[in-house]
C-alpha positions in Angstrom: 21.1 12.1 31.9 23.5 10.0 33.1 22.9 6.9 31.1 23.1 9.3 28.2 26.8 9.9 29.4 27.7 6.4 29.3 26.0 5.8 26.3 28.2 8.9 24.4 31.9 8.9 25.0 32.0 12.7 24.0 30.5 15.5 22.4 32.4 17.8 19.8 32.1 20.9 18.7 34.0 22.2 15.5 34.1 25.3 13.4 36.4 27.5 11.6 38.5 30.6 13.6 36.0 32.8 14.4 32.9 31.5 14.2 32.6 31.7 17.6 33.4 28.1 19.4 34.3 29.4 22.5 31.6 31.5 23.5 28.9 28.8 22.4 31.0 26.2 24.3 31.0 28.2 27.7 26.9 28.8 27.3 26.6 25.2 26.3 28.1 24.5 29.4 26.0 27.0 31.8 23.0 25.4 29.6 23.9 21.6 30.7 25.4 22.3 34.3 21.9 20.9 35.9 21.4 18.0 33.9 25.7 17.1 34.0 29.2 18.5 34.9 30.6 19.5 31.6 35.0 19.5 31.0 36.4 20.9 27.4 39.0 19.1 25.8 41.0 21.3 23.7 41.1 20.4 19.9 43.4 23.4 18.8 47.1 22.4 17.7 48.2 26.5 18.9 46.2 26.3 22.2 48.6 23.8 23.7 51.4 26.4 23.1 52.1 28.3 26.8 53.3 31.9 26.2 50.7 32.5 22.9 47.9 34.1 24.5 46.4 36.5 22.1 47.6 35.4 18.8 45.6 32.0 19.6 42.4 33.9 21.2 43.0 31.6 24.2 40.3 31.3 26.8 40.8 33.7 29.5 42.0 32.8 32.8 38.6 33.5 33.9 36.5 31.2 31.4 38.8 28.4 32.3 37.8 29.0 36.1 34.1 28.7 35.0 34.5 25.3 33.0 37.4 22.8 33.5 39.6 23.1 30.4 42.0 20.4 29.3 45.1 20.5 26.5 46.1 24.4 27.0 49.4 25.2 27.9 50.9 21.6 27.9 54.2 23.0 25.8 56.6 25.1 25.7 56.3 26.7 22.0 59.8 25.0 21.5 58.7 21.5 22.0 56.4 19.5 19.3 53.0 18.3 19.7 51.6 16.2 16.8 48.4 14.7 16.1 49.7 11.1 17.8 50.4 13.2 20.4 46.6 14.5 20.8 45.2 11.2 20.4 47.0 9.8 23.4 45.7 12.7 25.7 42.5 13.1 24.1 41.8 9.5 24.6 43.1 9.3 28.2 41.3 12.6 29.8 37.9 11.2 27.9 38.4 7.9 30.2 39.3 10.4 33.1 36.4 12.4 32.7 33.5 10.2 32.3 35.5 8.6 35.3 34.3 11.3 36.8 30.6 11.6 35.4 31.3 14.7 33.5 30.7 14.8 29.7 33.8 15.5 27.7 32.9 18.4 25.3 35.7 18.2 22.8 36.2 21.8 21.1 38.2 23.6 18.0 39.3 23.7 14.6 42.1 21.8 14.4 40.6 19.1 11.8 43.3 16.9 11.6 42.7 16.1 14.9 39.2 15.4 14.8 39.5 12.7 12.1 43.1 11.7 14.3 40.7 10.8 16.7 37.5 9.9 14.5 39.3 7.6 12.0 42.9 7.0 13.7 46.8 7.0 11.9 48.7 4.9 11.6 52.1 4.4 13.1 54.0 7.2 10.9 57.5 7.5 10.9 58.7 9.9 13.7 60.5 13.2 13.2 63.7 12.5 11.8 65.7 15.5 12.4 68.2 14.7 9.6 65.8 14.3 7.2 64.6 17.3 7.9 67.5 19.6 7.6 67.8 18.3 4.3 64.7 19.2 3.4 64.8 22.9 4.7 68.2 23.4 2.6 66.4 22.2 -0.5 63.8 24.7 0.5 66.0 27.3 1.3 67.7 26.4 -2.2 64.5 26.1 -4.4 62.0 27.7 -2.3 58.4 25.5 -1.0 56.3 26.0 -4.1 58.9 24.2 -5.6 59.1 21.1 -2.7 55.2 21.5 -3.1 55.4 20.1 -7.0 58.0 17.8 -5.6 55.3 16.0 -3.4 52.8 16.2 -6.3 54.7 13.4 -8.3 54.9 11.6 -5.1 51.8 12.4 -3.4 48.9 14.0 -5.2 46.5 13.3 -2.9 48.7 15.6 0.0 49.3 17.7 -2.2 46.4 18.9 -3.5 45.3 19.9 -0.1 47.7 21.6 0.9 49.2 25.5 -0.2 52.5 25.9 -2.1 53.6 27.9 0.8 52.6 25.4 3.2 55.8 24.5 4.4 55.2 23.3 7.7 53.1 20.7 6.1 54.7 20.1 2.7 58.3 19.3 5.0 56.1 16.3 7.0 54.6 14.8 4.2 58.3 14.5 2.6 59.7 13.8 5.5 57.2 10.7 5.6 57.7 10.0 2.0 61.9 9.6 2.7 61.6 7.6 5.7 58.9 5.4 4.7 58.3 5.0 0.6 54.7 5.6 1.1 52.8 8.9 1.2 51.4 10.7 4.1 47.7 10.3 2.5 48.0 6.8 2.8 48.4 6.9 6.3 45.0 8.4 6.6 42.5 6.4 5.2 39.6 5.0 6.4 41.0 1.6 6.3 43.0 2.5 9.5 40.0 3.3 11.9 41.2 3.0 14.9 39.8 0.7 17.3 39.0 3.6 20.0 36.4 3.0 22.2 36.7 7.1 23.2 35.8 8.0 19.5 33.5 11.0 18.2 30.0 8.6 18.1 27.7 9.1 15.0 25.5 13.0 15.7 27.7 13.3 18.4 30.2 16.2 16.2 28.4 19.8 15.5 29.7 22.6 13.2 29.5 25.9 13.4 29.3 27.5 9.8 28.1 30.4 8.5 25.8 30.7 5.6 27.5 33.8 4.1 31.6 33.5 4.3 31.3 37.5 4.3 30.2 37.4 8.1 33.0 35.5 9.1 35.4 37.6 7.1 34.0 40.5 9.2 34.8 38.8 12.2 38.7 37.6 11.3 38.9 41.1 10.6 37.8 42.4 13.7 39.1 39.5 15.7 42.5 40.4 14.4 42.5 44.1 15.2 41.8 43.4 18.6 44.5 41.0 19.1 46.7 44.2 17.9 45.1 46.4 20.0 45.4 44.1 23.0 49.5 43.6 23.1 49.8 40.9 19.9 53.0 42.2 18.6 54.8 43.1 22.3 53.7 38.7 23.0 55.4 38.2 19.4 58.4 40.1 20.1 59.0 38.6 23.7 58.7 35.0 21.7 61.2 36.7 19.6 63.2 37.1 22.7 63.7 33.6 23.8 66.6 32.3 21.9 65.3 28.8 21.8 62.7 29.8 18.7 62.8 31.1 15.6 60.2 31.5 12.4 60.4 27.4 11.6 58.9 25.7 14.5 55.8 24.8 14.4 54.7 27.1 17.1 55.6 30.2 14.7 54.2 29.1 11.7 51.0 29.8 13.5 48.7 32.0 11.5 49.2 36.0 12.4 52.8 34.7 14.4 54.3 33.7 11.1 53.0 37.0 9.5 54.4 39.0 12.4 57.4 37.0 12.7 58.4 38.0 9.4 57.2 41.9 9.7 59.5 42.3 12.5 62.6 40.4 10.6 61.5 42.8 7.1 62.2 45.7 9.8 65.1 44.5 11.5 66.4 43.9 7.4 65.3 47.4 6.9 66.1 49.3 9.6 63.0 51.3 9.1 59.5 51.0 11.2 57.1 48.2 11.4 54.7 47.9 8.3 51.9 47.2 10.6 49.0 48.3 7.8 51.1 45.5 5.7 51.1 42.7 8.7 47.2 43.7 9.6 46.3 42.9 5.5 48.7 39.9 5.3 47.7 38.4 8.8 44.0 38.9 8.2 44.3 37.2 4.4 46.1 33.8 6.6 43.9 34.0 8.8 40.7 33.8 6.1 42.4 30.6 4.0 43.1 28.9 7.5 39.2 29.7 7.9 38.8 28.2 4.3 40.7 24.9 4.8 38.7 24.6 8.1 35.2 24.4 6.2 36.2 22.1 3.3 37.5 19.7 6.1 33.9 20.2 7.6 32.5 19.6 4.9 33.9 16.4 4.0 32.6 14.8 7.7 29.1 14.1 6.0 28.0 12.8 9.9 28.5 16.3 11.4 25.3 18.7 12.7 25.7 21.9 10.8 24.9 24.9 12.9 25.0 28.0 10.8 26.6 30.1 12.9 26.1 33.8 11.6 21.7 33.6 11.8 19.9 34.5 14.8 19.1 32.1 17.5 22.5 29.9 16.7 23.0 29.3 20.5 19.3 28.2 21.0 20.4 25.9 17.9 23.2 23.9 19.3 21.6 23.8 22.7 18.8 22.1 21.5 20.6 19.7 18.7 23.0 18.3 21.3 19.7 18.2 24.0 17.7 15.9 21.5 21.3 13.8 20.9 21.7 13.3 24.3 18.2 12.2 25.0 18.3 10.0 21.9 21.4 8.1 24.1 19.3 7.7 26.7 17.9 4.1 27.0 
């Protein structure tokens, strides 16, 4: 087993919210612990947020006692984190933990990411902090759906992947456009593979995806009632507290703490109670098209092992796919 660790850099484990990543990754573990130590490298752009507990379905204090977990609760939900950012860490804690003759199991659905890491970016242009204000009074003028057509005329390609109320992502890729005069797709293409030697190797990236998109619906749902019942909106409204956020940063566009963000400031406006039966619909409805963007991202990594992830027998699945990859390593 352990030349099959130096022959892989990593193993990676993807799926949409819900379909059940960090379970399979903590039995994956158990599975592996007497062939090789196993340490999971966060790939989830809310997980690094401290304070944002059960909103992001963190691992429990408990499950990251039982397997080493790396790139949760590195920043404050004030501070940025981009996808630079991850590929620097990613990159180094791979190094430090084959150092250590541990397998790196990198796991989430953050796509971008995953192909950060798999194909590289280019050196975009940093935030520009001017630029941006600019761009949040135009949307504050003319609303995103309008900024959205804006970045159609001057990037299609971004734009046709992204929602007219994705504003978080429609300010970057003008942001890029203004400081650069090129557009944010052409900073991701697979001309600019990165020269990592830390990469995702080929059959070393599983999926989990279901077969029928009604089970995972189910499970958003249910997923997302729990979080309620479990202190959701009291962890909202103490975020709501700190004086150094508010509903723009990135941290808060988070699906279900944008939704609640805004329920609490329609109440405030109000000055009637909380629409919770109105937040529940809305957050579960984000929650699904963040599961939706997830799969088509999936689905265009053609050199991913799909593990449907809603039959019988999925854990016995992925144990045995990434058993046969690591004994095809082997010399």
């Amino acid at each position: 087993m352990a030349s099959a660790i130096e022959a892989l850099p990593c193993l990676a484990l993807a799926g949409p919210t819900a379909s059940g990543k960090t379970g399979a990754a903590l039995q994956l573990a158990e599975r592996l612990a007497g062939r090789v130590a196993v340490e999971i490298v966060s790939v989830d752009s809310a997980l690094v947020y401290r304070g944002m507990d059960i909103g992001t379905a963190k691992p429990t204090p408990a499950e990251r006692a039982a397997v080493p977990h790396h790139l949760i609760d590195i920043r404050d939900p004030w501070e940025p984190y981009s996808a630079a950012a991850f590929v620097h860490d990613a990159t180094r804690l791979i190094a430090e933990i084959r150092a250590r003759g541990a397998l790196p199991l990198l796991v989430g659905g953050t796509m971008l990411y995953f192909k950060a890491l798999t194909d590289g970016l280019d050196a975009m242009p940093a935030a520009d902090p001017a630029v941006r204000g600019r761009i949040e009074a135009r949307a504050a003028q003319l609303g995103w759906p309008a900024l959205h057509a804006e970045l159609a005329r001057v990037d299609p390609a971004t734009a046709a992947r992204l929602a007219p109320a994705d504003s978080q992502r429609i300010q970057r890729a003008l942001e890029v456009w203004e400081l650069s005069g090129q557009p944010l797709s052409a900073f991701h293409t697979p001309e600019k593979r990165a020269e990592n030697p830390y990469g995702i190797s080929a059959g070393g990236l599983f999926s989990l995806e279901p077969d029928e998109r009604g089970w995972l619906h189910a499970r958003i749902a249910a997923r997302f009632d729990a979080m309620l019942e479990h202190g959701f909106l009291a962890e909202v409204q103490r975020l709501r507290a700190d004086p150094r956020l508010h509903a723009d940063l990135p941290s808060m566009r988070c699906v279900g703490y944008r939704q609640a963000w805004q329920a609490f400031d329609a109440q405030a406006a109000s000055g009637g109670p909380l629409d919770l039966a109105g937040l529940r619909e809305r957050g579960i409805a984000a929650t699904r098209q963040l599961a939706k963007r997830q799969i088509t991202w999936l689905r265009g990594m053609p050199a991913r092992q799909r593990i449907a992830c809603d039959q019988p027998g999925m854990q016995s699945a992925l144990e045995a796919a990434v058993l046969a990859r690591l004994a095809q390593a082997a010399p």
